[in-house]
C-alpha positions, -999 to 999 in steps of 0.1 A, spaced: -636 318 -532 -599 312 -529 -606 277 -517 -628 269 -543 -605 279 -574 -577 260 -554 -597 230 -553 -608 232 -588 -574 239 -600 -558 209 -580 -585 185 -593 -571 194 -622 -536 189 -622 -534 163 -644 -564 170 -665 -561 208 -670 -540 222 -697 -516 253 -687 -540 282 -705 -569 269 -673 -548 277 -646 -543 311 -657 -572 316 -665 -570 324 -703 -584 315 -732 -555 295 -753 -544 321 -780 -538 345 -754 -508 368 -751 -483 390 -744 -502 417 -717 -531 400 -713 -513 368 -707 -488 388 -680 -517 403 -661 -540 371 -660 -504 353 -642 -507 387 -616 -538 378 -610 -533 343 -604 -506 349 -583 -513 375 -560 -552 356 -556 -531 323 -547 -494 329 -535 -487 305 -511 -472 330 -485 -505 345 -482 -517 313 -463 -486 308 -443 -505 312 -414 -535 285 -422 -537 253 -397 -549 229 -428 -517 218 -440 -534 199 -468 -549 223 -478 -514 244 -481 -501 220 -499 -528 223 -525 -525 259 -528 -488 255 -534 -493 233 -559 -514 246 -580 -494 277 -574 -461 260 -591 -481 246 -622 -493 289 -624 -460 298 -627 -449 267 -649 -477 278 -670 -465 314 -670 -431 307 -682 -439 285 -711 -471 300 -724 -447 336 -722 -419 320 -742 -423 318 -778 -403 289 -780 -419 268 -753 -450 279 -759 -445 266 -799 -432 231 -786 -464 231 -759 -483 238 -789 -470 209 -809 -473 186 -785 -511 193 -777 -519 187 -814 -495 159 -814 -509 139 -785 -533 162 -765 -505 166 -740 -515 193 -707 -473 196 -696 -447 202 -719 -423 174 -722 -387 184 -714 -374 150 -726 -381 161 -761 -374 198 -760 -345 201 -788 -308 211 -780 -302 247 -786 -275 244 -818 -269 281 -821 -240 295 -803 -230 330 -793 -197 337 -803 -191 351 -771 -197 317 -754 -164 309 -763 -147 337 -744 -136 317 -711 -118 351 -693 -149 374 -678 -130 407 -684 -123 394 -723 -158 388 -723 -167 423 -712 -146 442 -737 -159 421 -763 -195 424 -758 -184 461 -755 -173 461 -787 -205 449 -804 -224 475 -785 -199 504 -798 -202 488 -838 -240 485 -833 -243 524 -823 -214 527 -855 -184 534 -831 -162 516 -852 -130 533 -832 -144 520 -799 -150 483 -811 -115 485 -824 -101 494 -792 -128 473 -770 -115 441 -788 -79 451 -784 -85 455 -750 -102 418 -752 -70 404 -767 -50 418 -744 -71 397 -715 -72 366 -737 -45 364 -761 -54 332 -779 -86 332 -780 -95 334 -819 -133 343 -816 -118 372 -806 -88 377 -830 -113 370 -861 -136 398 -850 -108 424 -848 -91 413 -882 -131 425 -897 -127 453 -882 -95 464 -898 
């Protein structure tokens, strides 16, 4: 059985579109989606068949095992999911295309702490003002300053909190 749905599958590497090799239908999500990749993946690991003499045949299996877990991650991600989407309608594409995939524009503002430790205190201070701590974000951020003096990101963020 295992030999069959591998040679299927690898037949259809460059035919098949990702919702195939997991064995879904395409609006499929969430749960269903995660326990359709278990399946896949415990059925066709390729450490399960370390031991078989028909290398080919290996190679198959771990092949069709990569485009599984390709097709895992980007039918699981809104985002690439979305831009697989578009590009099926578009041009009846099986992969997504990472040529086109768009640069992410949004930035953290904590991207633009370089110092780890001003980092930590910062994020710390978000998570104390999200719980309404506004005491401990104070002093978190002061901390941060204290780690990275110039940093304004920082700075800005403590002046609000004044």
């Amino acid at each position: 059985m295992v030999r069959l749905i591998a040679d299927e599958l690898y037949a259809g590497l460059d035919t098949l579109p990702y919702h195939v090799f997991l064995g879904v239908l395409e609006h499929v999500k969430g749960d269903e989606l995660r326990n359709a990749f278990h399946a896949r993946a415990q059925l066709l690991h390729p450490d399960q068949f370390y031991e078989l003499d028909d290398a080919e045949l290996k190679t198959r299996i771990y092949r069709v095992y990569m485009r599984i877990t390709e097709a895992y991650r980007v039918l699981a991600d809104p985002l690439e999911r979305a831009q697989y989407e578009q590009q099926r309608a578009a041009d009846g594409a099986i992969r997504i295309d990472k040529t086109t995939r768009p640069i992410a524009t949004v930035k953290r503002p904590e991207d633009a702490i370089l110092n780890p430790q001003a980092k930590k205190y910062y994020l710390l201070a978000g998570e104390a003002e999200r719980r309404g701590d506004r005491k401990g974000a104070r002093l978190n951020l002061q901390l941060a300053v204290q780690m990275d003096p110039t940093n304004p990101v920082i700075k800005e963020r403590l002046e609000k909190l004044k």
